[in-house]
Every structure is written in C-alpha cells, then in structure tokens.
N, C-alpha and C positions, 0 to 999 in steps of 0.2 A: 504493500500500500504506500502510496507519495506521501511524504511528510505533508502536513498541515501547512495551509498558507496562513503566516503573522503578520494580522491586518491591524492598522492601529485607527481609533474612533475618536474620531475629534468633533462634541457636540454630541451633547445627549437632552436637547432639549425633547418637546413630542416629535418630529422627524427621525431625529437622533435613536430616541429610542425605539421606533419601528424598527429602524436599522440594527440594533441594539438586537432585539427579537429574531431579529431574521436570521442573524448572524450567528446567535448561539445557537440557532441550529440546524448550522451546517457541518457535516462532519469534517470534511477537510478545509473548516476556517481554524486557526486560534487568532480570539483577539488577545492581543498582545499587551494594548493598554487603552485609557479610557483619558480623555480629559475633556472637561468643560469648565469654563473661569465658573459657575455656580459648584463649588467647592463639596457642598452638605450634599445634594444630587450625587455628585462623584462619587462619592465614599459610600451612601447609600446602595446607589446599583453597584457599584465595584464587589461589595460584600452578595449582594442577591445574587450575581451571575458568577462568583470567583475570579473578580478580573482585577486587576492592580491599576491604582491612577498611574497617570505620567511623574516620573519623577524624575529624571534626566532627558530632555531631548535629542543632547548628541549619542547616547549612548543605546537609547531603549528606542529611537528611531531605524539606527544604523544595521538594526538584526530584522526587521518588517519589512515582507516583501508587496506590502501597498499600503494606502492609506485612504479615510474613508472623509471627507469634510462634511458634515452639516450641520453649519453655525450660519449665524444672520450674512445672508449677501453681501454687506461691505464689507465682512470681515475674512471673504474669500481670497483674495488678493495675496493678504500677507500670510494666511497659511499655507496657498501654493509655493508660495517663493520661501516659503520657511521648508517645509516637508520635502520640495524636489532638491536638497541639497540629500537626503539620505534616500530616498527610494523614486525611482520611475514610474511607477503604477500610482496614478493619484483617482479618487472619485470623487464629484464633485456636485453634490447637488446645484440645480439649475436654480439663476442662470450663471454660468461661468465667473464672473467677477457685475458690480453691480453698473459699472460704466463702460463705453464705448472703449475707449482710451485705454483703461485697464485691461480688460477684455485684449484687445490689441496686443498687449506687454506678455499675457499670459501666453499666448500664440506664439511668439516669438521664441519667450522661454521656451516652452516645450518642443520646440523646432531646434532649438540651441541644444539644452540637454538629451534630448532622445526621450524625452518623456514619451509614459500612455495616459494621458486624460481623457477620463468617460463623466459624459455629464448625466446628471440626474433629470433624461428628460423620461418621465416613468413613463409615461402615455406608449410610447414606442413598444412596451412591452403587456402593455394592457392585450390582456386577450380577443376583445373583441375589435380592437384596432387589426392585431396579428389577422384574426378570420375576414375583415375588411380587407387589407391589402390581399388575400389570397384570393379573394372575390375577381378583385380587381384586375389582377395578375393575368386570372386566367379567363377574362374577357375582353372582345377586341373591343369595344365599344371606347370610343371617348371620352372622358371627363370633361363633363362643361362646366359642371359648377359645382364646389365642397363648399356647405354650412358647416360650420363649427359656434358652438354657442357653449359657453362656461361661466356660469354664476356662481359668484356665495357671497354670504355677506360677511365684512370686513370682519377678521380673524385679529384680537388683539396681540397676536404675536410677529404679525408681519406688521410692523412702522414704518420700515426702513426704505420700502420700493412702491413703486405704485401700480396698478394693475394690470399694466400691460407687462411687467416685468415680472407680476408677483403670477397671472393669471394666464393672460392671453399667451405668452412667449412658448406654453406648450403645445396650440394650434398655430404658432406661427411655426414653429420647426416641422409638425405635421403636414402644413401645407406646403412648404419648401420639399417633405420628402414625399409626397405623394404626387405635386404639381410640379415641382422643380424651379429652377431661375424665376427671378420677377423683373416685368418687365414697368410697372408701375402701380403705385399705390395712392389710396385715396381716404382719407379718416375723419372722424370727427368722436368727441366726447365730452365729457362733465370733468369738470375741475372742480375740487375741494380743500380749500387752504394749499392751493398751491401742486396739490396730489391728483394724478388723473385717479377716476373711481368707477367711470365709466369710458370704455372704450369700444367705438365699431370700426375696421377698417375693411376696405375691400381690396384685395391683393391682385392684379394684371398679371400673369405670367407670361413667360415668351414663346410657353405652347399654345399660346390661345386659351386657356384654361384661367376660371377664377376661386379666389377663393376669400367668404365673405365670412369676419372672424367678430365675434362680440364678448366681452370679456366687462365682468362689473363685478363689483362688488358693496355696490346698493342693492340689488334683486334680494328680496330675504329668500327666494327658493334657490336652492341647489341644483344645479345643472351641469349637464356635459353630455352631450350631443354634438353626432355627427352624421349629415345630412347629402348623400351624392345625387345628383344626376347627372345620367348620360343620356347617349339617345334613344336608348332603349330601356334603360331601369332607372328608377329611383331606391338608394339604398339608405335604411335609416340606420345607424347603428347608437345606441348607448351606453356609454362609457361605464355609467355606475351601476346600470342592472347587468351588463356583460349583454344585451341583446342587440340582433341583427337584423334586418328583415327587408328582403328586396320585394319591390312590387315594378310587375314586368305585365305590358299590353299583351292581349291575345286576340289575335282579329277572324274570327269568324265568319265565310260568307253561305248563306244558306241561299239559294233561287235570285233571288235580285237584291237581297237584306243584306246587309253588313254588319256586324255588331262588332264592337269593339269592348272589350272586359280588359279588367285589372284584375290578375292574380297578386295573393299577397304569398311570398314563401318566409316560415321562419328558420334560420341559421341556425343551425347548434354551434354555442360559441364554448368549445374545450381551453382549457388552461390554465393552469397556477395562480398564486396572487403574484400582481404587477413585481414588488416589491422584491420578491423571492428574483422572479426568474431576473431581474436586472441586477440582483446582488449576486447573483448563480454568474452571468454575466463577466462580472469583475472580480469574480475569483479565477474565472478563466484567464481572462486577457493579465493577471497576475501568474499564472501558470505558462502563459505564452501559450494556450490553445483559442481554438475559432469560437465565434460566437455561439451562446445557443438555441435561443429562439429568435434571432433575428440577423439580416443577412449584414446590417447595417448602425454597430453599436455606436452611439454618441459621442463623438470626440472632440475635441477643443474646436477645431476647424466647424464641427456643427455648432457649436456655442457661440462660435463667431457670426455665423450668418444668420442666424436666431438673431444675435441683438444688434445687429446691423439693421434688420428688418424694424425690429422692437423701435430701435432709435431715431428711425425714419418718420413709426407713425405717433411716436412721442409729439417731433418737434412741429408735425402736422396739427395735432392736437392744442398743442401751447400757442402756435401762432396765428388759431383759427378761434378758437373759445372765448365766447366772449360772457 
C-alpha cells in the first residue's frame, strides 16, 4: 500500500471544516497539521480528530506533500507565497486571490516554481453538473443559451468580497468551460455601501453561444440552477436537488394533422458528495496521478480567467449603478 499523502489544513472555519471531515476520511490522507489564527477552535478539533496544530512552519511544512487553504479571500495571497516555498501541491478555495493584480502574481509564481494549484471551484465536480456535461458531450446539437441562477442571502461570514466574487464567479468558470472564450459582456446590479449584492450579466462568447448569469444575495430563497437550450432540447439541471431533466419536441404527423408534443425525460444523476470527489481530486494531483471525475481539474490558469471575467462585470456594475 503507498504511504499516506501529509496534507497540511490551513483554516478550519465552516468550509475548513467540511474539509476537515472529508479529509479524515480518506485513507490514504494524513493530515499533518491544523492551523487557524482562532487558537480555542484549533486545539478543540486538533484533540476530536488527533491532529496537532502548526507549531513550526519551516519545519512541519517541509515533510507535507500539499496543502489545503481555506481562510477568508484576502488572506489567500500570502498563504500561497508562504506555503509554495515548502511544497508544490497547493488547494485553494475559490476564488484564487481576492484581486485582479494578485490573482496575476499568483500565476506567475506558480509558472516560476512548478507549482500545482487547484482551485476550489466545487460546482465542476457536482454530480449533476458531471451528468450535464455528459448530456452535452454526446449531443451534436448546439448550445444557444446557458441560464445559470445562484441565490442566498448574505452569509455573515463572507464580509470580505462581494457577490460576484463570493457567488457568481462559480457560473462564471462554468460558463467559460462549457461555452469557452468570450467574446463580450454586458451587466448590470445593486450596490450596497459600496458592495455589489446583486448581480446579472450576460456573457457573448466567440462560439456564438451565450450565457446569462444572476448571482444575489438579497433573494432570501436559495438557488442554483442550470438552464440549457439548444435546438433541439431544453435541459434543466439543479445543483442542490442533484436533478436533471431534458424536454425534447416530438412531431407527429397523422393524414394532414401535425402535432407537435414535448417529452419530458428525467436523468438519473449518480455521484458522491461535491466535496469528497474534488478532495479525492487533490490527493491525486498530490500523488502525481490523472484526474478523477473530471477530465478538467481547476488550476491557477482557470482562476485566472474566472476573475478576469469577474473583474470585467464588476467594473461594468460600478460605473453603470446608479
């Protein structure tokens, strides 16, 4: 049997600790160590799971063959540039760093070092994303148009970023890898003290293809839907029930009649939780083997063009809101 991969966890707030969960039970993880500036936390779960805090970083980094970030978004930055001096394998919940600029530095670095950065864009490994793209894959039909729509209402532990950062930036990378390049963008939203809270933008691609993205968090319902048409199906899929369901014309001609019906089919959507299979994920690419549910794991270079995008219908946002 291979040795255990020594993954070190930095951040155990609620994220952290999903991560936390997930982790302990994989067999060939050990985590190695725990740290979060919340001290009392630390020492708490360090005793429930047998894991030791960080007590040395040159030294109890040096033996860890990745590492796992999820602390608040601006504090991503200097834990990559801290952590890629002793290992290559970094995870990094989305989105990569919380600005354009940083974002940029990180790219670099990891093109400098040889790093593998994988972002924490989970949605790519949601199951019924996975049965969507399979849909898609093996239909010639075109893509005209992806809905994507994501609510919740403001969570007090995200201060830091605003919703297209906090929210939207998961259907922006969806739409980037489902539609590809963009060819123009068009946006409009709600500004509060300064924080977008609501955002819509419509995304141009340079297949012809669009994709129209709504991300809030004023909506008190919870949402996450995704809505295709081509020329021949409408496919609905939902993120948080795991359901699928395409509805496909059927044209009928009896003596001189024509009828035209809508079949609805539902998808059996199979798979893991999100969580697991993207942390199964980064134990691999820490092992130096291929992906495993997806042909296409998240790398600094996708993080890049996620907030490239992000950044764009920011500043559309800000200098259209009135």
């Amino acid at each position: 049997m291979d040795k255990p991969m020594k993954i070190a966890l930095f951040g155990i707030g609620k994220m952290g600790q999903n991560h936390l969960r997930i982790l302990s039970m994989l067999k060939d993880v050990e985590i190695a160590f725990l740290y979060d500036t919340n001290v009392e936390l630390c020492e708490e779960l360090g005793k429930k799971f047998g894991i030791k805090m960080l007590e040395n970083l040159d030294t109890d980094l040096k033996s860890c063959d990745g590492a796992i970030i999820v602390t608040p978004t601006f504090t991503h930055f200097d834990y990559i540039n801290k952590v890629s001096d002793y290992v290559k394998n970094i995870f990094v919940e989305k989105p990569l760093t919380n600005t354009l600029e940083s974002t940029q530095v990180i790219v670099d670095l990891a093109q400098d070092k040889g790093l593998n950065i994988q972002v924490g864009f989970i949605e790519r490994y949601n199951p019924a994303v996975i049965t969507l793209k399979h849909i898609l894959a093996s239909n010639t039909d075109k893509i005209i148009n992806i809905d994507f729509i994501r609510t919740n209402k403001m969570s007090s532990r995200i201060t830091d970023v605003d919703v297209v950062i906090d929210l939207m930036i998961h259907d922006i990378d969806l739409a980037l890898n489902f539609n590809g390049d963009v060819r123009d963008i068009y946006a409009h939203g709600v500004v509060i003290d300064g924080m977008i809270e609501y955002a819509r933008a419509c995304i141009v691609h340079t297949n012809g293809a669009f994709s129209n993205i709504v991300a809030s968090r004023i909506t008190e319902k919870r949402r996450r839907q995704i809505s295709v048409t081509t020329y021949n199906e409408y496919i609905d899929c939902n993120l948080l029930r795991k359901e699928v369901f395409v509805d496909k014309q059927s044209v009928e001609q009896r003596m001189d009649n024509v009828s035209i019906s809508a079949n609805t089919e539902t998808i059996e959507v199979r798979g893991q939780e999100s969580l697991l299979s993207e942390l199964i994920d980064f134990v691999r690419l820490c092992k130096g083997s291929m992906p495993s549910l997806t042909d296409n794991r998240p790398n600094h270079n996708d993080g890049m063009r996620a907030m490239q995008i992000a950044h764009k219908i920011q500043d559309i946002i800000h200098k259209t809101y009135t």
